[in-house]
Backbone as CSV, one residue per row, in Angstrom:
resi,resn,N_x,N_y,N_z,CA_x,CA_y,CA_z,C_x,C_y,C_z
1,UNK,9.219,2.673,-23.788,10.072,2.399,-22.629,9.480,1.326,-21.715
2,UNK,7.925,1.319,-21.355,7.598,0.251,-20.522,7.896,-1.308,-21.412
3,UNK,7.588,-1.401,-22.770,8.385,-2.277,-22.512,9.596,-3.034,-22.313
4,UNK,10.413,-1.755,-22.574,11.615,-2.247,-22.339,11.711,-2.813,-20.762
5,UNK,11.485,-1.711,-20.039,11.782,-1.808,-18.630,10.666,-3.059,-18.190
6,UNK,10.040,-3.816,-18.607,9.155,-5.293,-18.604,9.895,-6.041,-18.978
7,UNK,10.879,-6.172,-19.962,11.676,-6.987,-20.333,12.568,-7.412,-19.202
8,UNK,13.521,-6.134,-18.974,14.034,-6.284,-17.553,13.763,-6.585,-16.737
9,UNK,12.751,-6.344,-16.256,12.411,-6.648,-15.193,12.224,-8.524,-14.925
10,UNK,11.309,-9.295,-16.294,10.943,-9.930,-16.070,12.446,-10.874,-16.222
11,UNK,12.946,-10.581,-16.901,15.055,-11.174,-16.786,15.961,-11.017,-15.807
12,UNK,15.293,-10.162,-14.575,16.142,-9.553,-13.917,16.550,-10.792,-12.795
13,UNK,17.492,-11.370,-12.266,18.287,-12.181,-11.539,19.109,-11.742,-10.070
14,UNK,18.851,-10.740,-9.926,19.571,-9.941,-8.752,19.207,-10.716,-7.538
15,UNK,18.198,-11.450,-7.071,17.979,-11.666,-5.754,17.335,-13.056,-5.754
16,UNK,18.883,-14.360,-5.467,18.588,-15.747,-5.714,17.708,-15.836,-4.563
17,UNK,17.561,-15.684,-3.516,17.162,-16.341,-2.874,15.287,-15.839,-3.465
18,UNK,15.362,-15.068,-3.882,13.725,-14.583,-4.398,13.143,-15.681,-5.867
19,UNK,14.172,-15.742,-6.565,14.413,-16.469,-7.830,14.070,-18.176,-7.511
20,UNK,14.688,-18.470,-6.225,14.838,-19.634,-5.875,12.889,-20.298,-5.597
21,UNK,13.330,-19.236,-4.499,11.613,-19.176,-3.959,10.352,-19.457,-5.281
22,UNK,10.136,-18.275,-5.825,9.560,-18.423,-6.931,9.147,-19.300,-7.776
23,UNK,10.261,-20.207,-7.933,10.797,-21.068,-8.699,10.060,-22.713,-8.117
24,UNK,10.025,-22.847,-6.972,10.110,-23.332,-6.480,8.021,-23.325,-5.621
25,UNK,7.617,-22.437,-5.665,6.182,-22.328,-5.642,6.061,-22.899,-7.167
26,UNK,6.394,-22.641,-8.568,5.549,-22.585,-9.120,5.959,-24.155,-9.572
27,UNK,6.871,-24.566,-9.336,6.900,-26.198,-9.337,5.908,-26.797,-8.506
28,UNK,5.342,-26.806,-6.668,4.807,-27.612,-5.940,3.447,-26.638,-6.327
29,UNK,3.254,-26.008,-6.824,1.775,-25.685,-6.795,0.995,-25.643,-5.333
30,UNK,0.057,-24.686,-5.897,-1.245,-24.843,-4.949,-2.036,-26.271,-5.216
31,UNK,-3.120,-26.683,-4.290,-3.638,-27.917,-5.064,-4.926,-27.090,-5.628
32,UNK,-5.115,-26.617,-5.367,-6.531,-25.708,-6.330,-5.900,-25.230,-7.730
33,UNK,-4.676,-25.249,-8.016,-3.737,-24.676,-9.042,-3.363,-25.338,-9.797
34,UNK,-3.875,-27.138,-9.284,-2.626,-27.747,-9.567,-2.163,-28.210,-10.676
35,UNK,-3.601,-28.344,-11.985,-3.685,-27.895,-13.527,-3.012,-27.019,-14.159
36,UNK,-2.400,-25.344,-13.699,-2.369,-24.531,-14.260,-1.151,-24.437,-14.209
37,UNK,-0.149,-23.834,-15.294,1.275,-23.192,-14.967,1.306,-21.757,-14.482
38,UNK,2.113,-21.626,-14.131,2.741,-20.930,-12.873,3.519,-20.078,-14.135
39,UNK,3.627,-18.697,-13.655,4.527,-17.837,-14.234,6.123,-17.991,-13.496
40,UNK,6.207,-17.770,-12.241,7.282,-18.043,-11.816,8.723,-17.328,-11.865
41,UNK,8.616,-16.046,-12.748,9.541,-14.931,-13.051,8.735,-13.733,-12.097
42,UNK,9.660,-12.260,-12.162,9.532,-11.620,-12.092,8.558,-11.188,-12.334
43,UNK,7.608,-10.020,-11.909,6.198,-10.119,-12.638,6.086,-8.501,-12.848
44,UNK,5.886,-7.913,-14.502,6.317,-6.633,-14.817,5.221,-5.587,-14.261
45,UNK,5.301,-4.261,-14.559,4.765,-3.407,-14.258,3.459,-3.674,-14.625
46,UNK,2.154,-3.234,-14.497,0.820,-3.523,-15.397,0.206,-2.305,-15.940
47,UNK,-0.906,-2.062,-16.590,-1.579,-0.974,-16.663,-1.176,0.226,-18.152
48,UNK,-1.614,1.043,-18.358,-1.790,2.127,-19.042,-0.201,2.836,-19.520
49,UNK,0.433,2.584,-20.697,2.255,3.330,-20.821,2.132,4.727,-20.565
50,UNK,0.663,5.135,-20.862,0.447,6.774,-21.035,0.091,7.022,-19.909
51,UNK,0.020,6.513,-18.796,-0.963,6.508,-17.418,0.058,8.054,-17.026
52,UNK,-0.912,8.736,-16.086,-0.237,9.912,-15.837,-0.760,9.627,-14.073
53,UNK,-0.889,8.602,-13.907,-1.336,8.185,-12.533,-0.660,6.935,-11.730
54,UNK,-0.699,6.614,-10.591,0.928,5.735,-10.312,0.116,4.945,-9.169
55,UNK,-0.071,3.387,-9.151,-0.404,2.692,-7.883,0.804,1.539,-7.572
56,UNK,1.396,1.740,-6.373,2.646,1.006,-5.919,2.060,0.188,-4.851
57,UNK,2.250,-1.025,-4.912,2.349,-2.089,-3.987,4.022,-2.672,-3.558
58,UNK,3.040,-3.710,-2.578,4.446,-4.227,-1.687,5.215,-5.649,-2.980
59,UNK,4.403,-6.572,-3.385,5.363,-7.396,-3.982,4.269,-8.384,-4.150
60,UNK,4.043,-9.124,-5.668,3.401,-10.491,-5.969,3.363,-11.367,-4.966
61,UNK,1.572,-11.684,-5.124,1.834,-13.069,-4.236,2.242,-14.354,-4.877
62,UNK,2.432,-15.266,-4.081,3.226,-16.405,-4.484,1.997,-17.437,-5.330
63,UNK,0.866,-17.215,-5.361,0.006,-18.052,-5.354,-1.532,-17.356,-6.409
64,UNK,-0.696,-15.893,-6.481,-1.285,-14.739,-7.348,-0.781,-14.351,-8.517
65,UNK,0.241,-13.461,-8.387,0.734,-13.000,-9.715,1.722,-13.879,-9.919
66,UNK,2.688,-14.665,-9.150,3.493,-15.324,-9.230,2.758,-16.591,-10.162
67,UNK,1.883,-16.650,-10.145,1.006,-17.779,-10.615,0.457,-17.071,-12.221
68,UNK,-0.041,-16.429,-12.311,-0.708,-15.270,-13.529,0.661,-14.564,-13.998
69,UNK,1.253,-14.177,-13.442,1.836,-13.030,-14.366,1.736,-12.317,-14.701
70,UNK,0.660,-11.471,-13.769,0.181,-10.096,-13.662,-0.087,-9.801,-12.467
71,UNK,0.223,-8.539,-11.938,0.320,-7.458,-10.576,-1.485,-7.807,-10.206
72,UNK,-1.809,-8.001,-9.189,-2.443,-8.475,-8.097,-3.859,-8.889,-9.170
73,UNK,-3.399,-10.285,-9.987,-4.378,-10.718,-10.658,-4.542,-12.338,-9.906
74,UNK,-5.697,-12.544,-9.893,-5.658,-14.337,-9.318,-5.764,-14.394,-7.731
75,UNK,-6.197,-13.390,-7.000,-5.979,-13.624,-5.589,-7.037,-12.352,-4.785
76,UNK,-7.571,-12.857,-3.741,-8.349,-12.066,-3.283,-8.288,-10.277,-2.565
77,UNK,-6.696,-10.141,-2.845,-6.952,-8.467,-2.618,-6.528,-8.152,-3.518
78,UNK,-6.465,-8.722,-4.835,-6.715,-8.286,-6.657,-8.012,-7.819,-6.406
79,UNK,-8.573,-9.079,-6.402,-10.569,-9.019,-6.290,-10.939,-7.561,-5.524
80,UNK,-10.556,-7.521,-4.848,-10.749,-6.097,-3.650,-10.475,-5.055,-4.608
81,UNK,-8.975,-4.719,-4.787,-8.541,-3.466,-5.054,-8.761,-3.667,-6.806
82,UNK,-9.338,-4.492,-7.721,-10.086,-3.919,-9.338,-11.596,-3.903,-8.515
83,UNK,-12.061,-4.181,-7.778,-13.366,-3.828,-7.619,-13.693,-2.643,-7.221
84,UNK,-12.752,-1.984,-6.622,-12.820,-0.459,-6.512,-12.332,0.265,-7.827
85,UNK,-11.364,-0.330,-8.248,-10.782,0.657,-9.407,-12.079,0.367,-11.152
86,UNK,-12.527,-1.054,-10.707,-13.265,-1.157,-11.717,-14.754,0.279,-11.313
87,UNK,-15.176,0.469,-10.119,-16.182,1.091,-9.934,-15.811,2.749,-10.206
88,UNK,-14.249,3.043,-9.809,-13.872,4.373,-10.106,-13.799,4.528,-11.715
89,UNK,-14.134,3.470,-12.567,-13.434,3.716,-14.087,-11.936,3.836,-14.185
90,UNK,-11.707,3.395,-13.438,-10.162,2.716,-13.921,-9.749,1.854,-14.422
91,UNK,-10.615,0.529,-14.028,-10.725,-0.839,-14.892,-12.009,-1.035,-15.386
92,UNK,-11.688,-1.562,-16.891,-12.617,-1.791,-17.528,-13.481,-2.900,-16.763
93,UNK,-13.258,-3.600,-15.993,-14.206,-4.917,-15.094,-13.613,-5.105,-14.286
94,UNK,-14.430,-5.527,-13.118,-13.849,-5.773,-11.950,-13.656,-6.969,-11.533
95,UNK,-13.045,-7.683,-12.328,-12.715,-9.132,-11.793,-10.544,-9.117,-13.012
96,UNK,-10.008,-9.816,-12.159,-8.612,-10.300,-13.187,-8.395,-11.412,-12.918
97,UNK,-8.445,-12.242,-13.594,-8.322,-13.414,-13.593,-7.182,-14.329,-14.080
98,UNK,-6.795,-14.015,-15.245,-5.329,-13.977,-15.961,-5.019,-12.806,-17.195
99,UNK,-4.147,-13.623,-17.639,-3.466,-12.662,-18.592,-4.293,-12.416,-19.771
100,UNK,-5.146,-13.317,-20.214,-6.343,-13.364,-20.910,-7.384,-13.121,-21.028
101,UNK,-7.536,-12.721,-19.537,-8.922,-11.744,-19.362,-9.196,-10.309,-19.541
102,UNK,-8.357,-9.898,-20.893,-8.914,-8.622,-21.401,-9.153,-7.279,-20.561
103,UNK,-8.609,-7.542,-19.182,-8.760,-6.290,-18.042,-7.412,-5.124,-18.593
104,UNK,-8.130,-3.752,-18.984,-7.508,-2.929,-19.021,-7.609,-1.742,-17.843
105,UNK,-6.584,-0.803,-17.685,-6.639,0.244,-17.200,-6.693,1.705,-18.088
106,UNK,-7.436,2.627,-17.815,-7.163,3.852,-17.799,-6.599,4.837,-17.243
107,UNK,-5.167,5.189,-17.637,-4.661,6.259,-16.950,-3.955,6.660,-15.859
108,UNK,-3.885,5.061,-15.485,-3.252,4.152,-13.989,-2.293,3.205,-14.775
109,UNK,-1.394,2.715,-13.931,-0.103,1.956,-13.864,0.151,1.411,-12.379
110,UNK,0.312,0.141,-12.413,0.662,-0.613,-11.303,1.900,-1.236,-11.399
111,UNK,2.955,-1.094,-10.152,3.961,-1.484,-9.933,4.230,-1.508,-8.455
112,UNK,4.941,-2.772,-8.179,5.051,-2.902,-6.731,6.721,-2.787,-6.328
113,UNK,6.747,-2.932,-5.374,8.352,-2.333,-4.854,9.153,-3.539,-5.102
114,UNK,8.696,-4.666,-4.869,9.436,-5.802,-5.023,8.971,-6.298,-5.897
115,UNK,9.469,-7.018,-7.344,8.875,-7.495,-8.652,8.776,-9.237,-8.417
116,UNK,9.521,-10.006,-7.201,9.394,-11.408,-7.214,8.646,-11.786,-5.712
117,UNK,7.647,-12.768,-6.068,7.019,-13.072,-4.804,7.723,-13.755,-3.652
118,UNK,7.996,-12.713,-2.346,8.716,-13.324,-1.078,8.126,-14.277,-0.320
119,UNK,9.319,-15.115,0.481,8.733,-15.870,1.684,8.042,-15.354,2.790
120,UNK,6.604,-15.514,2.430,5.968,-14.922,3.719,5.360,-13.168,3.337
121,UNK,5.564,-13.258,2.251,5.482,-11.732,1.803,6.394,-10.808,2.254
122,UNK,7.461,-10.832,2.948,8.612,-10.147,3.649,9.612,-9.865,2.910
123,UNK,10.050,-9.283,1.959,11.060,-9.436,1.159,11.996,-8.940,2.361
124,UNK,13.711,-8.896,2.239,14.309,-8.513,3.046,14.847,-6.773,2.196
125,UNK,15.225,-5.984,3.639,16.015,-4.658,3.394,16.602,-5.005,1.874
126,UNK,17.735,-5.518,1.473,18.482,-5.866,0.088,17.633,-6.069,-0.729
127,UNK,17.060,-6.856,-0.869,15.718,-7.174,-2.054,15.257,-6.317,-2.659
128,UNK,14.492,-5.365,-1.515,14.293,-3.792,-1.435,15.123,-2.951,-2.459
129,UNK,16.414,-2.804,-1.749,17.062,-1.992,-2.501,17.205,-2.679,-3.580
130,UNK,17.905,-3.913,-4.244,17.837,-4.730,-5.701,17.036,-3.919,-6.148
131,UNK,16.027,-3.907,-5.635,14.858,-3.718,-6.706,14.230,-2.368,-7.007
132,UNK,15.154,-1.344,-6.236,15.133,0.151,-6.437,15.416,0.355,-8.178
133,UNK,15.898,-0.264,-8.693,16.273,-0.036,-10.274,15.529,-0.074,-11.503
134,UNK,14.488,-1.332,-10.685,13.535,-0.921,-11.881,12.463,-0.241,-11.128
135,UNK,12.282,0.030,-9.627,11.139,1.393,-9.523,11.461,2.931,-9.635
136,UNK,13.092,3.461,-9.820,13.516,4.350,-10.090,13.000,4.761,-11.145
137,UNK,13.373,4.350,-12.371,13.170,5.005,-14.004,11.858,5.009,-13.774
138,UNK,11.157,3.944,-13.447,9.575,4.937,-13.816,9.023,5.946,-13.231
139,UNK,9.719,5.968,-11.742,9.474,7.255,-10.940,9.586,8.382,-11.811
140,UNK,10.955,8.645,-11.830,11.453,9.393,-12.683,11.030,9.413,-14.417
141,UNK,10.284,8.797,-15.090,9.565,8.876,-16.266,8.796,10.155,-16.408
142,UNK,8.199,10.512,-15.902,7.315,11.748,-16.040,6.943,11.958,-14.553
143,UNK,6.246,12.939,-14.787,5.218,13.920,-13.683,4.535,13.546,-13.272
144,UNK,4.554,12.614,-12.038,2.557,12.091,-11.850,2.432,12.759,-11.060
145,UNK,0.793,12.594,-11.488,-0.243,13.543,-11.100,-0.811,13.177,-9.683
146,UNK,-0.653,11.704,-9.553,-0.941,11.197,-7.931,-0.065,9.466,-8.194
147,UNK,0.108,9.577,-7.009,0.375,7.945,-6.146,0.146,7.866,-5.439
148,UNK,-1.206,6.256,-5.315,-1.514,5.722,-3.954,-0.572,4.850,-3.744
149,UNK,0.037,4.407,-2.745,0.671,3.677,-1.964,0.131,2.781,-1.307
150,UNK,0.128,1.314,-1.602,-0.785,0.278,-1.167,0.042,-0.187,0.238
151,UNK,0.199,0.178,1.163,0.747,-0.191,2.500,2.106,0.853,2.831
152,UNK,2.577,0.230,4.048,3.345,1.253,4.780,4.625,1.159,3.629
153,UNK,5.020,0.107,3.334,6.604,-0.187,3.140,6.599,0.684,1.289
154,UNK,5.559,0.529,1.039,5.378,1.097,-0.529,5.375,2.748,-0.085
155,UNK,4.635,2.992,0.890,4.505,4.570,1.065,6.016,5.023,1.328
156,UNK,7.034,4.374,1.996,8.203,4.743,2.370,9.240,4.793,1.067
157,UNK,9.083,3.744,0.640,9.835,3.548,-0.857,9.244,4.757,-1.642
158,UNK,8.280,4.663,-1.910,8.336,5.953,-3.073,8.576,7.459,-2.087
159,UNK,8.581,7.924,-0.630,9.004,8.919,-0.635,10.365,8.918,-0.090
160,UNK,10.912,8.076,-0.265,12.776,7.413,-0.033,13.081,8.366,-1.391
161,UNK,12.403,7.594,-2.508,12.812,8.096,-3.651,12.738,9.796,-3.835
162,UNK,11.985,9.732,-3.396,11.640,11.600,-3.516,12.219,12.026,-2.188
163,UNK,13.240,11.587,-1.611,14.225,12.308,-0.768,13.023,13.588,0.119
164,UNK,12.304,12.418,0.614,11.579,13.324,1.184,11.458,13.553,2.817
165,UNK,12.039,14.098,3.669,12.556,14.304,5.084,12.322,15.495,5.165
166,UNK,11.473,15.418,6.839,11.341,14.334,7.784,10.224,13.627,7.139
167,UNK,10.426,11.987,6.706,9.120,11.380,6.036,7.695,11.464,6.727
168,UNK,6.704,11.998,6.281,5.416,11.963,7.208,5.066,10.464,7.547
169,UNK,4.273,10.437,8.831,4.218,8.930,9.038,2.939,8.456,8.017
170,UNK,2.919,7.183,7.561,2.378,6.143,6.973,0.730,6.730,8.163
171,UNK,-0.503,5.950,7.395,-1.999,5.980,7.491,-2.804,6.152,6.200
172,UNK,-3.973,5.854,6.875,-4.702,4.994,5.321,-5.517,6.923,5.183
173,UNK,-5.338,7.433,3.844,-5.422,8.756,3.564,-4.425,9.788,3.970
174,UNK,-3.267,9.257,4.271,-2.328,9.737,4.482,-1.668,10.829,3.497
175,UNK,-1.081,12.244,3.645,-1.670,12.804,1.759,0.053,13.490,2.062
176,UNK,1.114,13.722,1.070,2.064,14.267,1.158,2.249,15.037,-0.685
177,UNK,2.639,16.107,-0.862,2.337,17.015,-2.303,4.021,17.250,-2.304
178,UNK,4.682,16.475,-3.268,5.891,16.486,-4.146,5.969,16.573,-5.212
179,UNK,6.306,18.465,-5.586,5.734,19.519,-6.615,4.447,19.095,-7.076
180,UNK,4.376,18.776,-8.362,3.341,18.620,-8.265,2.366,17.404,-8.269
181,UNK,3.198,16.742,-7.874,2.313,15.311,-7.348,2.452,14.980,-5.818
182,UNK,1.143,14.405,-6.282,0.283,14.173,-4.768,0.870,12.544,-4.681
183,UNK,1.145,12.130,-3.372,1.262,11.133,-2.933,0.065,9.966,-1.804
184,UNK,-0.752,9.764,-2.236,-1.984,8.701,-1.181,-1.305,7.845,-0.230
185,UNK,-1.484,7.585,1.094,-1.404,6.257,1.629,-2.793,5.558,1.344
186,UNK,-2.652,4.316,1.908,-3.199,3.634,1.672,-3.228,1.968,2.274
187,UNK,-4.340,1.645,3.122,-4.217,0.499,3.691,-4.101,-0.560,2.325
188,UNK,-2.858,-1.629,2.999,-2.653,-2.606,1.936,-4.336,-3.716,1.675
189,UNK,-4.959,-3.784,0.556,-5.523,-4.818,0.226,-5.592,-6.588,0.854
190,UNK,-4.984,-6.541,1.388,-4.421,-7.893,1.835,-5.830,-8.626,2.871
191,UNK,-5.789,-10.057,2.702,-6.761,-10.249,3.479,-6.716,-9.834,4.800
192,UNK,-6.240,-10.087,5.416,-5.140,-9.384,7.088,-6.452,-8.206,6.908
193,UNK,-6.097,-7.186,6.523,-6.536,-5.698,6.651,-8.186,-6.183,6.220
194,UNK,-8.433,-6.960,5.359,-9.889,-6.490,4.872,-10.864,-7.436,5.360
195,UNK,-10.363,-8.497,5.972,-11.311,-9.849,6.362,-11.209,-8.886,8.345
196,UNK,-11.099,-8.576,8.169,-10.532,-7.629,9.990,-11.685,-6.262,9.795
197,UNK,-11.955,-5.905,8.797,-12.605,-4.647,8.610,-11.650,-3.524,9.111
198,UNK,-9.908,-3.631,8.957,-9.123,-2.193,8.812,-9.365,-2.118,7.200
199,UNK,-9.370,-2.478,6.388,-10.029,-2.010,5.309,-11.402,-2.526,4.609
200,UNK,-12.053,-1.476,4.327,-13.272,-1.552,3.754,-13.497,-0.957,2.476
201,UNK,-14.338,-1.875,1.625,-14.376,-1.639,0.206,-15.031,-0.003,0.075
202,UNK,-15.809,0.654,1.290,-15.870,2.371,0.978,-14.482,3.022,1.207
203,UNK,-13.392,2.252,1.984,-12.547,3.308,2.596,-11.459,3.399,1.350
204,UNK,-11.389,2.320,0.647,-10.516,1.884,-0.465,-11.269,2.546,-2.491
205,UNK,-12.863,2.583,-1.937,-13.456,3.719,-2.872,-13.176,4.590,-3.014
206,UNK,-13.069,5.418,-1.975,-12.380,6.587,-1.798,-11.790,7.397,-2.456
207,UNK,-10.817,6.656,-2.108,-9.258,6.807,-2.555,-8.682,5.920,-4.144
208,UNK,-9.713,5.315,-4.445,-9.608,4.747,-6.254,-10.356,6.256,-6.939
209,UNK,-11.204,6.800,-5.798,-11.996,7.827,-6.767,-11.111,8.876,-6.703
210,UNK,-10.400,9.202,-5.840,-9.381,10.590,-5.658,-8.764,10.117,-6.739
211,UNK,-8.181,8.931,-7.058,-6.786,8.813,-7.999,-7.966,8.914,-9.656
212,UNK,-8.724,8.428,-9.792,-9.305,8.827,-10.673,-9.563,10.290,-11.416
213,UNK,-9.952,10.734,-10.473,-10.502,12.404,-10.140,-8.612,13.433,-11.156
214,UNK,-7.942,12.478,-10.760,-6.753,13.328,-10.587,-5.517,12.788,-11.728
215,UNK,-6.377,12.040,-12.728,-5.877,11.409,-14.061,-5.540,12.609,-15.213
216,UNK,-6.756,13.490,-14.974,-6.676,14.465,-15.819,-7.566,14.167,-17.408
């Protein structure tokens, strides 16, 4: 099924003005980039088909996965958040670099709420919902055992989905138990949060080691 739902995803056309965007980074390039092609589609789920463990982000960066073609590979709160997951044994190494760099997961799956990189990182409300379709079915795929939630807007989306009211508010260890999965907050990776010291590579250990702990 994941790859089906990769297929889709990476075909999926629902939101021109995201398509446009996209499209349109990976033509003017970065100038540090300016050798390399650009993925420039949709960018699919990553990680483990058997994963019984769930990490949701906000949406590719434009200059990251939008560039690679893989969920937070090529950009410095990739670097952050496999350097924790590489130290929990989740990733085989803690560096991703591209699609070629042999980085696997154990037991984890990454998917972000929005699959095309926004202006400004903001996708709008609609986008959002667009893009409820391909984070539905995997919700709904099986039983997980935990989800961290890489920022506020990811923590809301997945407990939108789990019709979960009154929603507890968003914070970094933030913990909500829907049957039997556990739900993490989690401060987003982003430079913003980690060049500021609201996140720190122990506070983000943590919580790679809880989701570890809880793979089974």
């Amino acid at each position: 099924m994941l790859e089906e739902w990769n297929r889709e995803i990476v075909e999926c056309q629902d939101c021109p003005r995201l398509r446009r965007w996209c499209l349109q980074v990976a033509q003017t390039k970065r100038k540090a980039f300016a050798d390399q092609p650009y993925w420039g589609l949709p960018v699919p789920h990553f990680g483990d088909p058997e994963a019984t463990c769930l990490i949701v982000g906000l949406a590719p960066a434009a200059h990251g996965a939008n560039r690679t073609g893989r969920l937070f590979t090529g950009d410095r709160s990739g670097d952050f958040l496999f350097r924790a997951l590489w130290r929990s044994k989740i990733a085989n190494q803690p560096k991703a670099d591209s699609l070629q760099d042999g980085l696997r997961l154990e037991g984890v799956l990454v998917t972000p709420i929005v699959h095309c990189a926004p202006p400004g990182n903001k996708p709008t409300p609609h986008e959002v919902e667009n893009c409820r379709r391909h984070l539905a079915p995997l919700l709904d795929s099986r039983e997980w055992r935990a989800i961290l939630c890489l920022g506020a807007m990811a923590w809301a989306e997945t407990l939108r989905h789990y019709r979960v009211k009154p929603r507890p508010k968003f914070g970094h260890g933030a913990l909500h138990t829907e049957s039997q999965t556990q739900i993490m907050g989690c401060f987003h990776p982003s430079q913003q949060n980690t060049f500021t010291g609201r996140l720190t590579e122990p506070m983000l250990q943590a919580l790679t080691d809880w989701l570890a702990e809880r793979r089974g």
